[in-house]
C-alpha positions in Angstrom: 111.5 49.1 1.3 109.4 49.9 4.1 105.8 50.6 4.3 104.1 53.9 5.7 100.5 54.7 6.1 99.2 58.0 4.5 96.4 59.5 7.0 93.5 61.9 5.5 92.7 64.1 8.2 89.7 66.6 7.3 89.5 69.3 9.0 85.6 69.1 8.9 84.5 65.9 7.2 80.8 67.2 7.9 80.9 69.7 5.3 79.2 68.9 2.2 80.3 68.7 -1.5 78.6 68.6 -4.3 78.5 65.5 -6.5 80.3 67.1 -9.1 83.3 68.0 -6.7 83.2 64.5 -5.2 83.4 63.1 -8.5 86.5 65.6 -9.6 88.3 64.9 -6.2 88.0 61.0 -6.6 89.2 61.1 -9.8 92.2 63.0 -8.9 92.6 60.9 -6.3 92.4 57.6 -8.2 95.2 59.4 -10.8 97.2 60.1 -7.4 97.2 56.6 -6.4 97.9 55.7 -10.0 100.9 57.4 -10.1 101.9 55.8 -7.3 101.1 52.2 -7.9 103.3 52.6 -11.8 106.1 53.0 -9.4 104.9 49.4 -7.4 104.6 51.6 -4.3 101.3 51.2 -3.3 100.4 48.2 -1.2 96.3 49.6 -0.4 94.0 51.4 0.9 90.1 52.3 1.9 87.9 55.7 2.5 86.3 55.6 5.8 82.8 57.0 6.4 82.1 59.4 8.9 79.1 58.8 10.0 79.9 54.5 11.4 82.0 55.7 14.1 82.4 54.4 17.6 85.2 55.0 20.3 85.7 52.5 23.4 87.3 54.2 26.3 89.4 52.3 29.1 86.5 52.0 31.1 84.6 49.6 28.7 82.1 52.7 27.8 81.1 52.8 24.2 80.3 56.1 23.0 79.0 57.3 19.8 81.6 59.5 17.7 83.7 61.1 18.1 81.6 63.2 16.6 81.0 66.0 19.7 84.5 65.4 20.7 86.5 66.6 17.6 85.2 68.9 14.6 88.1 67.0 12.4 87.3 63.3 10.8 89.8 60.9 9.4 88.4 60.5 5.4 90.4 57.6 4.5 93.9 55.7 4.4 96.6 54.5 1.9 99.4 52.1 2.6 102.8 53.0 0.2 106.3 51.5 0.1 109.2 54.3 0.1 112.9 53.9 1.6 112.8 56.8 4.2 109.8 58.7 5.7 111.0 61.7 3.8 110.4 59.8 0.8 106.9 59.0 1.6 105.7 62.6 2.9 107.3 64.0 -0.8 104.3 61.3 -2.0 101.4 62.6 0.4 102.5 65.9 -1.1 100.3 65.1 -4.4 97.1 64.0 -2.2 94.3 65.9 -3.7 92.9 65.9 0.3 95.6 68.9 0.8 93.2 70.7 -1.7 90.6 71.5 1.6 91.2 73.8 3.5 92.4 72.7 7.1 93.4 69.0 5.5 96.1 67.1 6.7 97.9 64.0 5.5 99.5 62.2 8.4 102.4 59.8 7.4 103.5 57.1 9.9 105.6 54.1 9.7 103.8 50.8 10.0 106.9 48.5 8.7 
């Protein structure tokens, strides 16, 4: 098996949700994974915040962001084991991220 990382794109990771619909979308999420780690496919993962950001161009400049730059944020990461990349985009299909509006899961090989 290989191993692909699942990428939560948000289309603005600025807007705010209320506690109540943070605590519904976690849980779903944590039943998502769940799902997938009964099937020993899930290798990890971590949320990332949006606001500890910093981006280092090729000139050595370290800039804040990239806040100004883009509107969308990256929320998070999960690493799964599937035998084709077909297989693991049918998985990122159940990601309770695609609920937003805009939200994107970006599936890449890393293995």
């Amino acid at each position: 098996m290989k191993e692909y990382i699942l990428i939560f794109r948000h289309e603005d990771g600025h807007k705010v949700a209320s506690p109540e619909q943070i605590q519904i979308w976690m849980k779903q999420t944590m039943d998502w994974i769940g799902g997938i780690a009964a099937q020993n496919k899930f290798v990890g993962g971590k949320g990332l915040p949006f606001d500890e950001c910093r981006v280092v161009h090729h000139n050595n400049l370290i800039t804040n962001g990239p806040f100004g730059e883009i509107k969308e944020t990256i929320g998070g990461y999960v690493i799964i084991k599937a035998e084709t990349i077909d297989e693991a985009a049918e998985m990122a299909k159940g990601c309770p991220v695609l609920q937003g509006a805009g939200n994107t899961v970006e599936v890449r090989k890393i293995s």
